[in-house]
MDAnalysis code that builds the backbone (N, CA, C; Angstrom):
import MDAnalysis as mda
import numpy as np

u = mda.Universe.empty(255, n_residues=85, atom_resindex=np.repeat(np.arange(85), 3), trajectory=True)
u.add_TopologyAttr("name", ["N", "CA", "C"] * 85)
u.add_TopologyAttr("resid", np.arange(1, 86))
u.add_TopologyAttr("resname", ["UNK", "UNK", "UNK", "UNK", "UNK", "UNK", "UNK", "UNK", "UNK", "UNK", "UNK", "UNK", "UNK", "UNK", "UNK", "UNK", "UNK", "UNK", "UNK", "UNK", "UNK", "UNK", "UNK", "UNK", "UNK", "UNK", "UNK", "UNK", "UNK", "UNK", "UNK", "UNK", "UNK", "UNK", "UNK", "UNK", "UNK", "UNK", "UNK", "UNK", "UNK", "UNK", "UNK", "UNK", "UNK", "UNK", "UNK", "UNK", "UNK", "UNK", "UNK", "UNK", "UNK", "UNK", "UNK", "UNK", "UNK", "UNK", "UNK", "UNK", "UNK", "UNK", "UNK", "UNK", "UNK", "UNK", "UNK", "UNK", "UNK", "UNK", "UNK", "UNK", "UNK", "UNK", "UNK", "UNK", "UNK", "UNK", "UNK", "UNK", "UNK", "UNK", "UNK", "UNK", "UNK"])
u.atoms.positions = np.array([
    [-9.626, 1.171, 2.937],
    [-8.998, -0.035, 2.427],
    [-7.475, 0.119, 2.438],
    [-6.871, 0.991, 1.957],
    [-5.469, 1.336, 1.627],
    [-5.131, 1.219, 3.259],
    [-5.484, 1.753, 4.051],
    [-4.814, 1.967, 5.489],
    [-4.586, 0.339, 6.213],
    [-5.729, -0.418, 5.215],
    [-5.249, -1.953, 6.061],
    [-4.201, -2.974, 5.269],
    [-4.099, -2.857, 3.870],
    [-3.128, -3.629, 3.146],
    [-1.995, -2.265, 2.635],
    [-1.777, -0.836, 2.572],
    [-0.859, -0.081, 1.768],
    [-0.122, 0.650, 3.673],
    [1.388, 0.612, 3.177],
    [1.922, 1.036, 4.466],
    [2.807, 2.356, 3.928],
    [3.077, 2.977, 4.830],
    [3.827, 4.155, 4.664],
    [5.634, 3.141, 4.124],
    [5.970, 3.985, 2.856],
    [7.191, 3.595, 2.658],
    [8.617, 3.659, 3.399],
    [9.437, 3.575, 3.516],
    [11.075, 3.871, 3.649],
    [11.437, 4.781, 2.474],
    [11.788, 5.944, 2.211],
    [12.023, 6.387, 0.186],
    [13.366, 6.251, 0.969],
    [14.462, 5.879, -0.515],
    [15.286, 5.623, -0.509],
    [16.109, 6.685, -0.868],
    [17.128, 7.016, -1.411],
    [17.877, 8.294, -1.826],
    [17.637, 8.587, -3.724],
    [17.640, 7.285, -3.751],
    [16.951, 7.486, -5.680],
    [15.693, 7.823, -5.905],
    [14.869, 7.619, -4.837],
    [13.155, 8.183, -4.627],
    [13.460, 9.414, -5.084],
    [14.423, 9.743, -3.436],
    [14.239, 11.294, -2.962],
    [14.258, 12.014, -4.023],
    [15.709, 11.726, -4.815],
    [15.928, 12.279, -5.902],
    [15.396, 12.555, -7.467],
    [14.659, 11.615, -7.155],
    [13.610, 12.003, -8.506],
    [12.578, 12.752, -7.909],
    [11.870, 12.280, -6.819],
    [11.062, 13.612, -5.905],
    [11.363, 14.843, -6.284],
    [12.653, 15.028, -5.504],
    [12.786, 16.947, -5.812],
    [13.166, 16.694, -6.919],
    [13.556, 16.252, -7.985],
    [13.797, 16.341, -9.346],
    [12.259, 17.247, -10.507],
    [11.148, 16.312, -9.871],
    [10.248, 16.647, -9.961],
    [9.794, 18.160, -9.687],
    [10.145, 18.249, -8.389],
    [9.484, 19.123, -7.623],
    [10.439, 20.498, -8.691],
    [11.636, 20.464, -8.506],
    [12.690, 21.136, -9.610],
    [11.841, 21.824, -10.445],
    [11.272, 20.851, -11.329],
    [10.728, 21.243, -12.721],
    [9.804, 21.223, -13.194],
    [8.703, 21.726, -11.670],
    [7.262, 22.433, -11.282],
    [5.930, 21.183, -11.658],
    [6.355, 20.087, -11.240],
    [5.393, 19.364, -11.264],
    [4.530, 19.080, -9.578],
    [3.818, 20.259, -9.541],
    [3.910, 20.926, -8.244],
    [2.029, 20.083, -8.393],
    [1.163, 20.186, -7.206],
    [1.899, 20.747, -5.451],
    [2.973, 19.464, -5.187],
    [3.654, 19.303, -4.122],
    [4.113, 18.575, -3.172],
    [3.210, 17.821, -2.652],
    [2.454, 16.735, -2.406],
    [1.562, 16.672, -1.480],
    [1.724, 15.709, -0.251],
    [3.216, 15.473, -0.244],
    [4.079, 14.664, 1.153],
    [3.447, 13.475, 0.628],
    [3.080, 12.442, 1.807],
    [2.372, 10.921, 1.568],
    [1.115, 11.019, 1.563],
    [0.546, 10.156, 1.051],
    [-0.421, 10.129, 0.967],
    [-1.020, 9.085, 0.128],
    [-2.676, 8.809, 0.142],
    [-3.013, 7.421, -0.141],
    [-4.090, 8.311, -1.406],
    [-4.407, 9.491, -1.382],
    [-4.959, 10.209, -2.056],
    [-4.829, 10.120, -3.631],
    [-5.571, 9.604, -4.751],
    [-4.985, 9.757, -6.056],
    [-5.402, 10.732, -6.723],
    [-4.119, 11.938, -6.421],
    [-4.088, 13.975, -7.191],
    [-3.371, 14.212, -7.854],
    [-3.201, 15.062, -8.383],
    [-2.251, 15.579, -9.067],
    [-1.470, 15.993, -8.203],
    [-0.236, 16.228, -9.013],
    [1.325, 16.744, -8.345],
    [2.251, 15.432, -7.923],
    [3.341, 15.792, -7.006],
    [3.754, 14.281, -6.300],
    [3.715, 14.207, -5.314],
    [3.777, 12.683, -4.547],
    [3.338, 12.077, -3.625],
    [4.181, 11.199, -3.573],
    [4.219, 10.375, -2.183],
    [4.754, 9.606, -1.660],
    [3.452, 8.693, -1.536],
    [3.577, 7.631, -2.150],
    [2.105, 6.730, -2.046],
    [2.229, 5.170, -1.163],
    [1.426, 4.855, -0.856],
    [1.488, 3.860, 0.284],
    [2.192, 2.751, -0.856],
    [2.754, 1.712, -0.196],
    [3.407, 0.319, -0.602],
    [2.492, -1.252, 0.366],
    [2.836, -1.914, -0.667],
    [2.147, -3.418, 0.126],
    [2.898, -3.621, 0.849],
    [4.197, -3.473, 0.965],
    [4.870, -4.069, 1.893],
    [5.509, -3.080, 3.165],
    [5.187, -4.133, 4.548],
    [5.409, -3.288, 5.780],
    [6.834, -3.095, 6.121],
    [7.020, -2.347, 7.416],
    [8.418, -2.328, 7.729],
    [9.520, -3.197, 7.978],
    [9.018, -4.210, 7.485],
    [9.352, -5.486, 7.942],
    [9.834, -6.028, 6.748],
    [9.271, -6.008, 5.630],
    [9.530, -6.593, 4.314],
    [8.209, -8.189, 4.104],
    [7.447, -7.386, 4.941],
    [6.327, -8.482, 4.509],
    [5.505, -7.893, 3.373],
    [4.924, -8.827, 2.459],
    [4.065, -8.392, 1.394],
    [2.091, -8.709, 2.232],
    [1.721, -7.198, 2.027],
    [0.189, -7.819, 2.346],
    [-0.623, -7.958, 1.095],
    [-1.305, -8.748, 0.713],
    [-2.578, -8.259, -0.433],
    [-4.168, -8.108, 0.364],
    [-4.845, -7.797, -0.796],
    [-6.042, -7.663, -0.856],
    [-6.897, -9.083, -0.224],
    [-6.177, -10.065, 0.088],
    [-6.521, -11.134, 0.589],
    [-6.394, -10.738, 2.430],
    [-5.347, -9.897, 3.177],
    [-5.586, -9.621, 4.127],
    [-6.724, -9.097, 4.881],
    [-7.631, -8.092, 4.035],
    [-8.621, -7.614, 3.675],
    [-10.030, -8.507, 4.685],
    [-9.894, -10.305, 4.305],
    [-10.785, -10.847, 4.676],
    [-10.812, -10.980, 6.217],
    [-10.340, -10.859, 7.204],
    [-10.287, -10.843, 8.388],
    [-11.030, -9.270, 9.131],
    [-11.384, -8.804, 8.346],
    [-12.193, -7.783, 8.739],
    [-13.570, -8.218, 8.095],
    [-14.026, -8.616, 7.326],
    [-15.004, -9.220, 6.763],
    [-15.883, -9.457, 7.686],
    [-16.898, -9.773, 7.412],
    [-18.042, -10.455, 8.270],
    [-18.470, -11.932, 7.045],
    [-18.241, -13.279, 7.436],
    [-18.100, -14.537, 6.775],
    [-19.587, -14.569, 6.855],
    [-20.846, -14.240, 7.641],
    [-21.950, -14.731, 6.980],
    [-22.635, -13.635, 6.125],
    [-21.909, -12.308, 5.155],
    [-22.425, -11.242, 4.297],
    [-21.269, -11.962, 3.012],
    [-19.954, -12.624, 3.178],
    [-18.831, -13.061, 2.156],
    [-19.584, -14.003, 1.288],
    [-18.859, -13.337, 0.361],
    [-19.261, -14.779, -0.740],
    [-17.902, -14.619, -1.829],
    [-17.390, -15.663, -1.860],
    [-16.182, -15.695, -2.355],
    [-16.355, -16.528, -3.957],
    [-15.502, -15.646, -4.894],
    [-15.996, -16.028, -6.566],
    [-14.281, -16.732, -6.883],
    [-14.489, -17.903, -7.213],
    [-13.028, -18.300, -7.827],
    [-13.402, -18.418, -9.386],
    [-12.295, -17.890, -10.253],
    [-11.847, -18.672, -11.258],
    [-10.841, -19.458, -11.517],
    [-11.101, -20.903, -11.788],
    [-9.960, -21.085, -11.902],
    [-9.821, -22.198, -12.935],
    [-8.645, -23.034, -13.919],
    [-8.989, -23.994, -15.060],
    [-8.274, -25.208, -14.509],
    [-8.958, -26.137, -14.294],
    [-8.802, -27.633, -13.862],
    [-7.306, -28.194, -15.154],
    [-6.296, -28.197, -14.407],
    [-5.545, -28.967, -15.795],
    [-5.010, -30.794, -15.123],
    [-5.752, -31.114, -13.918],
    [-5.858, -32.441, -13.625],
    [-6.693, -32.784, -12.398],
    [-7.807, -33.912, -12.600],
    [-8.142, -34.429, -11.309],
    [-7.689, -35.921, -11.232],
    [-7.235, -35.957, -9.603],
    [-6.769, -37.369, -9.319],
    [-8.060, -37.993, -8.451],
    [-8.463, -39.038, -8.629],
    [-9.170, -40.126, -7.713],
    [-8.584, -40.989, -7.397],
    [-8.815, -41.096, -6.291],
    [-7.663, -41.803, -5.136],
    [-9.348, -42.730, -4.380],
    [-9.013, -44.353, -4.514],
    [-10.059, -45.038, -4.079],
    [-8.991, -45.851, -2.499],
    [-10.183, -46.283, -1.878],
    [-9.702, -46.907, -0.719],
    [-9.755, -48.505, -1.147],
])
């Protein structure tokens, strides 16, 4: 799942720096990137691609198969309009 909506980040220099900050003061292993949830630190995937697009869990459905889907809404009606001819 993570490999189709979570992308490898850009870290920035304030990342980096809390990274080895971390790493400093043995909140060890290292475990580079990864989508893995372990102990130590990590570089963890982001929704958004290299691009600055946001994906969600809604991208998800295009891999789907539509006659196994069944899709659950909640949602609270706060108006219906009827519109007559």
């Amino acid at each position: 799942v993570e490999e189709k909506v979570a992308n490898r980040p850009i870290v920035g220099q304030w990342q980096t720096a809390v990274h080895d900050a971390l790493i400093d003061v043995g909140v060890v292993p290292d475990n580079g990137f990864t989508y893995d949830h372990i102990s130590g630190t990590k570089i963890g995937g982001s929704i958004f691609d290299n691009k600055g697009n946001r994906h969600t869990a809604a991208d998800l459905l295009e891999y789907g198969n539509p006659q196994k889907l069944t899709v659950l809404l909640r949602a609270t009606v706060h108006k219906v309009s009827f519109y007559t001819q």
